[in-house]
C-alpha positions in Angstrom: 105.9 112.0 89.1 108.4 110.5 91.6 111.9 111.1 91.2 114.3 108.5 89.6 116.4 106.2 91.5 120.1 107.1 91.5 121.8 103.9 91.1 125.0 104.9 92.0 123.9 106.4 95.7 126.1 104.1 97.0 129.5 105.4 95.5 131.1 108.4 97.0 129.5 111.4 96.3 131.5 112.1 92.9 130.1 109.1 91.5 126.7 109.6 92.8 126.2 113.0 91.8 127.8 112.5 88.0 124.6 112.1 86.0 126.2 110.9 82.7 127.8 107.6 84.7 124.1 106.7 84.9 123.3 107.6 81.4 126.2 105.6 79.5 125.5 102.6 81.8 123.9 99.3 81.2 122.5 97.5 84.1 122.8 93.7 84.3 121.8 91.0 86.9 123.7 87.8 87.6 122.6 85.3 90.4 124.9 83.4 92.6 127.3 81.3 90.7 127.0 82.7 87.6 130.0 83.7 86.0 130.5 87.7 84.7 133.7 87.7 83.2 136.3 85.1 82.4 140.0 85.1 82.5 141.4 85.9 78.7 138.2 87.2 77.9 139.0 89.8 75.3 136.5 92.4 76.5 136.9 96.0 77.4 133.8 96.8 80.0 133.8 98.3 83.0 131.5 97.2 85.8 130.0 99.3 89.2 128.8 96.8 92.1 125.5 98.4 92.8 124.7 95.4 95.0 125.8 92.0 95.9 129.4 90.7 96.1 131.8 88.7 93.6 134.6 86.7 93.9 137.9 87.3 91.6 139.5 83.6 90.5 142.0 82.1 88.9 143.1 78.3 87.9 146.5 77.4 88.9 148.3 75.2 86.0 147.1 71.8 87.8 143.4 73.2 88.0 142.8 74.5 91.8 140.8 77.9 91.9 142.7 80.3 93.4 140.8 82.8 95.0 142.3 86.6 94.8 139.4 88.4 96.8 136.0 89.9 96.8 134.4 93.0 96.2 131.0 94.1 97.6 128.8 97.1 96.7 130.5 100.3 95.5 133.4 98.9 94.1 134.4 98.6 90.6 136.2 95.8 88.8 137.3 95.3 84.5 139.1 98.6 84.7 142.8 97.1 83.7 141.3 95.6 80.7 139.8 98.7 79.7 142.5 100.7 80.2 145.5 98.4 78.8 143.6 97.1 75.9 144.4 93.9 77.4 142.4 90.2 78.3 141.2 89.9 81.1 143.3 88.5 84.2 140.8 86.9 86.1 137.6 85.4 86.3 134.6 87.8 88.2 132.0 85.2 89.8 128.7 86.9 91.6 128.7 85.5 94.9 125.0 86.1 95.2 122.7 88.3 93.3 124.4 90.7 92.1 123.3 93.9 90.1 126.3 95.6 88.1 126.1 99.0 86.0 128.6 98.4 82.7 129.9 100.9 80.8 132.7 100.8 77.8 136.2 101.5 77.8 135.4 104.4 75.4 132.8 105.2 77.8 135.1 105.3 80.8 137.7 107.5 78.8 135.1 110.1 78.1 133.7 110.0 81.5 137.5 110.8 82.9 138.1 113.1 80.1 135.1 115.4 81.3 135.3 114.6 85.4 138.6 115.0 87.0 136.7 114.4 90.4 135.8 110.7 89.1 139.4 110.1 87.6 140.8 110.7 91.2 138.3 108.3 92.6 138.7 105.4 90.4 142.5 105.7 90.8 142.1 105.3 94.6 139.6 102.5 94.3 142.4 100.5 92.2 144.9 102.1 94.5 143.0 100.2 97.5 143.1 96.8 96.4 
């Protein structure tokens, strides 16, 4: 029997090698366009680009898009939400296909409760950007 596919063996190695990351996530698929999250969207999920890209938007008051960045594979975006308890800030757009693992606030909580070695690396991927 062939061994399964880590999905997150593109993260640093503390994401890779954490076993229950891959067992609390979901794995979704969006192609290009398609919006993931919204701004104001009430939601507390957390999402790991396994592959493709996004775009982060906004709307300014008179309706242009205002475009904040992109992320690629191996970073992570919907942590602020999940940590504040707070809507969303902006809108997450998958640039092309894109395949995300999700996981809950809750989720996240107990995953940094239990793994130090994860804490410390999602506070320097927020600390990046």
């Amino acid at each position: 029997m062939a061994a399964k596919q880590n999905p997150f063996k593109i993260f640093s190695h503390v994401l890779s090698a954490s076993g229950e990351l891959a067992q609390f996530s979901r794995f979704l698929s969006f192609e290009e366009g398609e919006t993931i999250i919204s701004v104001d969207d009430p939601d507390d999920k957390v999402y790991f680009i396994l592959s493709g890209s996004v775009k982060i938007t906004n709307f300014s008051l008179k309706g242009k898009e205002i475009w904040h960045g992109t992320l690629e594979s191996g970073r992570t975006f919907g942590e602020l939400a999940a940590v504040t308890g707070k809507s969303r800030s902006a809108s997450i757009v998958a640039l092309e296909r894109t395949r995300l693992a999700e996981v809950t606030g809750k989720e996240l909580y107990a995953l940094l409760r239990e793994d130090a070695e994860i804490a410390i690396w999602l506070l320097e991927d927020i600390a990046s950007r």
